[in-house]
C-alpha positions as CSV (number, residue, x, y, z in Angstrom):
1,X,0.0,0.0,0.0
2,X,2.6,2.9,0.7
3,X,6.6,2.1,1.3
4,X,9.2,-0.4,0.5
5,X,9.6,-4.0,1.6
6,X,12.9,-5.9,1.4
7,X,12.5,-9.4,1.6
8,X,14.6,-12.5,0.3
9,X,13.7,-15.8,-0.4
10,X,16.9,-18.5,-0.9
11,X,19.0,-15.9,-0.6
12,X,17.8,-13.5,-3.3
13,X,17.1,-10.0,-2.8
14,X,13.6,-8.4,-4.0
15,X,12.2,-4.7,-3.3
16,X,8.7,-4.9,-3.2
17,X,7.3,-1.1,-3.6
18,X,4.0,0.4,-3.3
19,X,1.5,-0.8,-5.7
20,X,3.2,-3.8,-5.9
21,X,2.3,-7.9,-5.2
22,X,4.8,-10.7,-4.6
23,X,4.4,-14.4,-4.2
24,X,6.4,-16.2,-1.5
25,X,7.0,-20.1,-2.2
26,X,5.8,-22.2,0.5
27,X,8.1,-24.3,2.5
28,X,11.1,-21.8,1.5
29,X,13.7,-19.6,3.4
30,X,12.1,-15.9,3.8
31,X,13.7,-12.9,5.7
32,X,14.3,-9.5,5.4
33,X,17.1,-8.4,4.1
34,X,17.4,-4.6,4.8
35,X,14.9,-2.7,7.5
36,X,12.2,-0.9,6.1
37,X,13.1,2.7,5.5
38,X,9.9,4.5,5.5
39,X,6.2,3.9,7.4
40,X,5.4,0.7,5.0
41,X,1.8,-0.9,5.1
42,X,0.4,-4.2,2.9
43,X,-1.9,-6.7,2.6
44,X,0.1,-10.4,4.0
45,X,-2.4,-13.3,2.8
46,X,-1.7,-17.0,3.5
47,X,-3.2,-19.3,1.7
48,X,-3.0,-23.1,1.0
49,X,-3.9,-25.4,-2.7
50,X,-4.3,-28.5,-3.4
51,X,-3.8,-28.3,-7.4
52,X,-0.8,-28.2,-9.3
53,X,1.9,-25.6,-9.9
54,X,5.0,-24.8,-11.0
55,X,6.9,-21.7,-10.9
56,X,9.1,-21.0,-14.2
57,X,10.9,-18.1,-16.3
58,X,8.3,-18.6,-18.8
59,X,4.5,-19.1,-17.9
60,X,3.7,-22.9,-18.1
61,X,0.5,-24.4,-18.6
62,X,-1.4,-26.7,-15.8
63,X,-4.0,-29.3,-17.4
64,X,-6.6,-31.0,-14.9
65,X,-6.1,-34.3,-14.2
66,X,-10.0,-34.8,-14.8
67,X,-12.4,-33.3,-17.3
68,X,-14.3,-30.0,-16.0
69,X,-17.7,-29.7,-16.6
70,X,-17.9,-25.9,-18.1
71,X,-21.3,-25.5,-18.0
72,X,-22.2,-26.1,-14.6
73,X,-18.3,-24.1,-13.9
74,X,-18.4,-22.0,-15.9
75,X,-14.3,-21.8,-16.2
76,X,-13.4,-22.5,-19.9
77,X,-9.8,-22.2,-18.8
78,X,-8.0,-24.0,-15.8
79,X,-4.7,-22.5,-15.5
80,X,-3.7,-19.1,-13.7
81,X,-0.5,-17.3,-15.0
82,X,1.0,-15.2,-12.1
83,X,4.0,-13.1,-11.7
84,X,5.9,-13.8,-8.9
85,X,5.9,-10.1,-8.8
86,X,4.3,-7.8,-10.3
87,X,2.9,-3.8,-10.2
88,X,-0.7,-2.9,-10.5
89,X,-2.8,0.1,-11.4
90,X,-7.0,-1.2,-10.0
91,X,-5.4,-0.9,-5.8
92,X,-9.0,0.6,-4.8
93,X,-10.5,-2.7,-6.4
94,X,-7.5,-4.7,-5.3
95,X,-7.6,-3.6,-1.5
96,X,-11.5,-3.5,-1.5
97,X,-11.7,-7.4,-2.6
98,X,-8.8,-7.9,-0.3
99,X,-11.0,-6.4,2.4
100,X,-14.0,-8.5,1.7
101,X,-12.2,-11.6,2.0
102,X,-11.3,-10.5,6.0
103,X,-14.6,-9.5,6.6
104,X,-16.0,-13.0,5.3
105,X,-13.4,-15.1,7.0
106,X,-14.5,-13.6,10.0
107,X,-18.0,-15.0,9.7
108,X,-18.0,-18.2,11.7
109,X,-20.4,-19.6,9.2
110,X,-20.1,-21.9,6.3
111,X,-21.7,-18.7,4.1
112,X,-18.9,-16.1,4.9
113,X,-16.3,-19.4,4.5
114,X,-17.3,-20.3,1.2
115,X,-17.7,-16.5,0.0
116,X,-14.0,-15.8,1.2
117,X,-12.9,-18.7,-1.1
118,X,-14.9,-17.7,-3.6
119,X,-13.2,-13.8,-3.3
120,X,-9.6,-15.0,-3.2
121,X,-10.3,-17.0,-6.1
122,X,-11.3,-13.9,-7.9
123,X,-8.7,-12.0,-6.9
124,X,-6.0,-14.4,-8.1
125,X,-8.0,-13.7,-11.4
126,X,-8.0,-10.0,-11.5
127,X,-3.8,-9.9,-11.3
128,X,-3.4,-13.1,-13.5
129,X,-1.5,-12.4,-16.8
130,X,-3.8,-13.6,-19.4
131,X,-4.5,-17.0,-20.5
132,X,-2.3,-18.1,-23.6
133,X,-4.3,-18.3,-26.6
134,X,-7.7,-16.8,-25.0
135,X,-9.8,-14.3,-27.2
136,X,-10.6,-11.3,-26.6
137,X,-14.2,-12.3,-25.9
138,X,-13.2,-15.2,-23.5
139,X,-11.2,-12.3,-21.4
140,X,-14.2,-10.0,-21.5
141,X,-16.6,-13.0,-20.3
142,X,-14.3,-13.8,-17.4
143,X,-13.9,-10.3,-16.4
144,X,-17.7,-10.1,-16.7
145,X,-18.7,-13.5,-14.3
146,X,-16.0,-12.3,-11.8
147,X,-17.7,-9.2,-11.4
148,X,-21.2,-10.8,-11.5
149,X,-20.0,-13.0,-8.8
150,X,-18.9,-10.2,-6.4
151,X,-21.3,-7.4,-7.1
152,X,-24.3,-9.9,-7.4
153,X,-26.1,-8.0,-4.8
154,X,-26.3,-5.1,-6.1
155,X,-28.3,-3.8,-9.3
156,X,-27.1,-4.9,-12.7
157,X,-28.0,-4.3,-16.1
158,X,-25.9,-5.0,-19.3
159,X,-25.8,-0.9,-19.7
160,X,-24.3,-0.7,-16.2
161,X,-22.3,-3.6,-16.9
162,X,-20.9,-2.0,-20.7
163,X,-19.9,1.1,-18.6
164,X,-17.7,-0.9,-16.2
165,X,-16.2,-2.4,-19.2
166,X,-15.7,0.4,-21.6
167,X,-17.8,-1.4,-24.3
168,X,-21.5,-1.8,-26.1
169,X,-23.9,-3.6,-23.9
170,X,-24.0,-6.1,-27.3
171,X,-20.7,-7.1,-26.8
172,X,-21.4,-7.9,-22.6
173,X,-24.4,-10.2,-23.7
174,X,-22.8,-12.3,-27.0
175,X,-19.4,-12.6,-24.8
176,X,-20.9,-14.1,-22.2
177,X,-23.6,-16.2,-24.6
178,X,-20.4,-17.6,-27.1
179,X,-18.3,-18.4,-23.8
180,X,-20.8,-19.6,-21.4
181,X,-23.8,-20.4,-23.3
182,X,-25.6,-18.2,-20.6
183,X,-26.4,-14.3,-20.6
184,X,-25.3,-12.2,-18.0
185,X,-29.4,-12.0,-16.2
186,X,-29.4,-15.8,-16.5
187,X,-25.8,-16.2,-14.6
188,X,-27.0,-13.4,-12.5
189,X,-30.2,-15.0,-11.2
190,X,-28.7,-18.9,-10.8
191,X,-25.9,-17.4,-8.9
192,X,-28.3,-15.5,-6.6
193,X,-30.3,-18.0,-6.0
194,X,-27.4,-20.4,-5.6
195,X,-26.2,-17.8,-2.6
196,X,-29.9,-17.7,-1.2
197,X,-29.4,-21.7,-0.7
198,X,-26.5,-21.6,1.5
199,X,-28.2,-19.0,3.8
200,X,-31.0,-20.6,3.8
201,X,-29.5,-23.9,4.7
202,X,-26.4,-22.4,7.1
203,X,-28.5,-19.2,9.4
204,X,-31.2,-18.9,10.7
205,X,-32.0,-15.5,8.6
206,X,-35.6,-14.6,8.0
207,X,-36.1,-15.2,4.3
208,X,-37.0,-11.1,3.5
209,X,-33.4,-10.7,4.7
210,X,-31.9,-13.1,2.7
211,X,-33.8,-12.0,-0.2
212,X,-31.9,-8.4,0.0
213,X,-28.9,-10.2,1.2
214,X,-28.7,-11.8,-2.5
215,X,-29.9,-8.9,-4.6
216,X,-34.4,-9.0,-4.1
217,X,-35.3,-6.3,-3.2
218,X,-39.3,-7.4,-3.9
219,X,-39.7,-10.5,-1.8
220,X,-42.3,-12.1,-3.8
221,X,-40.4,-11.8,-6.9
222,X,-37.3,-13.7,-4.9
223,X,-40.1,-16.5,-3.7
224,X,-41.4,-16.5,-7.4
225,X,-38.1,-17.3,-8.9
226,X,-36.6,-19.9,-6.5
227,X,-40.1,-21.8,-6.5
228,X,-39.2,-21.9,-10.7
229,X,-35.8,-23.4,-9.9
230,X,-36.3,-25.7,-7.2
231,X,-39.9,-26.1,-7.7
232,X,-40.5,-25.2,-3.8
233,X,-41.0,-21.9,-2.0
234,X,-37.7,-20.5,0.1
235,X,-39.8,-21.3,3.3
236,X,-40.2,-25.3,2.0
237,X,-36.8,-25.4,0.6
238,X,-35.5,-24.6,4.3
239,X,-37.6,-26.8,6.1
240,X,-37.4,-29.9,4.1
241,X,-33.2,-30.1,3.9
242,X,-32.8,-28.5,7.5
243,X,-35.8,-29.8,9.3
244,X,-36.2,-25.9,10.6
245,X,-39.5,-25.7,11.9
């Protein structure tokens, strides 16, 4: 966020500046190598994976080991490219996601769990290098489902959307139809709905609430559309998987 850090790993130097990210190796020797000169500040995250990497000169490509449904997915790529370090120019988006993802993890439910994994992953995304061989279409479509996923409760419209974007509200809707096979209200209504399922499974939240929580703001319209999904109300849905009287 503001200063310098100095920090080596296996005995090489790096300056790490503001507006600047750097990936430590797990399981390797880190120190610093020079005090910090200046009042620094940044954002540490640990995190753990279970996938492969590989860290290289020149970006490598990770296949799955099985095949990957897209459509349910939605990922038509499966391999990240990240510097080891890199600058940025988005920090207000940066350091807003990155501030989402504490606010979640401190949740001690299964909702703000999964939505902090769900954030990182995006954020990994939004500094990624991208994908070798990906059109320009397949970028935009990303770019768009990321930001579906993390502003879903909030308005959206594929105007509002083009503005974000710098581009013609025809171009949001045929990226995300040629790379998803979905339009941008369709991915924005399953994933709603998708979040009003885990509230209504993991609290105890009085379905009104979890209807703005996910982007309602009419509750009848919320009942109508998850009865059209799951062919039950919100108030049957919860009582016949949690036995919530």
């Amino acid at each position: 966020m503001k200063g310098q850090l100095f920090i080596s790993e296996d005995g090489e130097n790096y300056t790490i500046n503001a507006n600047e990210m750097f990936i430590l190796l797990p399981r390797h020797h880190h120190y610093s190598w020079k005090p910090t000169e200046t009042q620094t500040e940044y954002y540490w995250v640990h995190f753990s994976i279970t996938g492969k990497w590989v860290q290289a000169k020149e970006p490598v490509k990770v296949g799955s080991e099985i095949d990957i449904p897209t459509l349910h997915y939605f990922t038509p790529t499966v391999t990240m490219y990240l510097k080891k370090k890199r600058s940025f120019t988005n920090k207000e988006n940066l350091f807003s996601l990155i501030n989402r993802i504490f606010k979640n993890s401190a949740y001690q439910n299964n909702v703000g769990f999964w939505q902090a994994q769900q954030l990182f992953i995006d954020l990994l995304q939004m500094i990624q290098l991208p994908n070798l061989g990906e059109s320009p279409a397949t970028v935009l479509a990303e770019q768009i489902q990321r930001y579906l996923r993390d502003h879903f409760d909030e308005k959206i419209t594929n105007e509002s959307l083009g503005q974000v974007f710098h581009v013609h509200p025809n171009s949001i809707a045929s990226s995300m139809k040629k790379t998803f096979g979905i339009t941008p209200n369709n991915f924005l209504q399953r994933y709603r709905l998708e979040e009003a399922v885990k509230r209504l499974l993991t609290t105890r939240k009085p379905i009104s609430t979890i209807a703005l929580e996910v982007g309602y703001s009419n509750i009848y319209y919320f009942s109508n559309a998850f009865k059209r999904t799951y062919n039950l109300s919100p108030a049957e849905y919860r009582k016949k998987y949690t036995n919530d009287d």
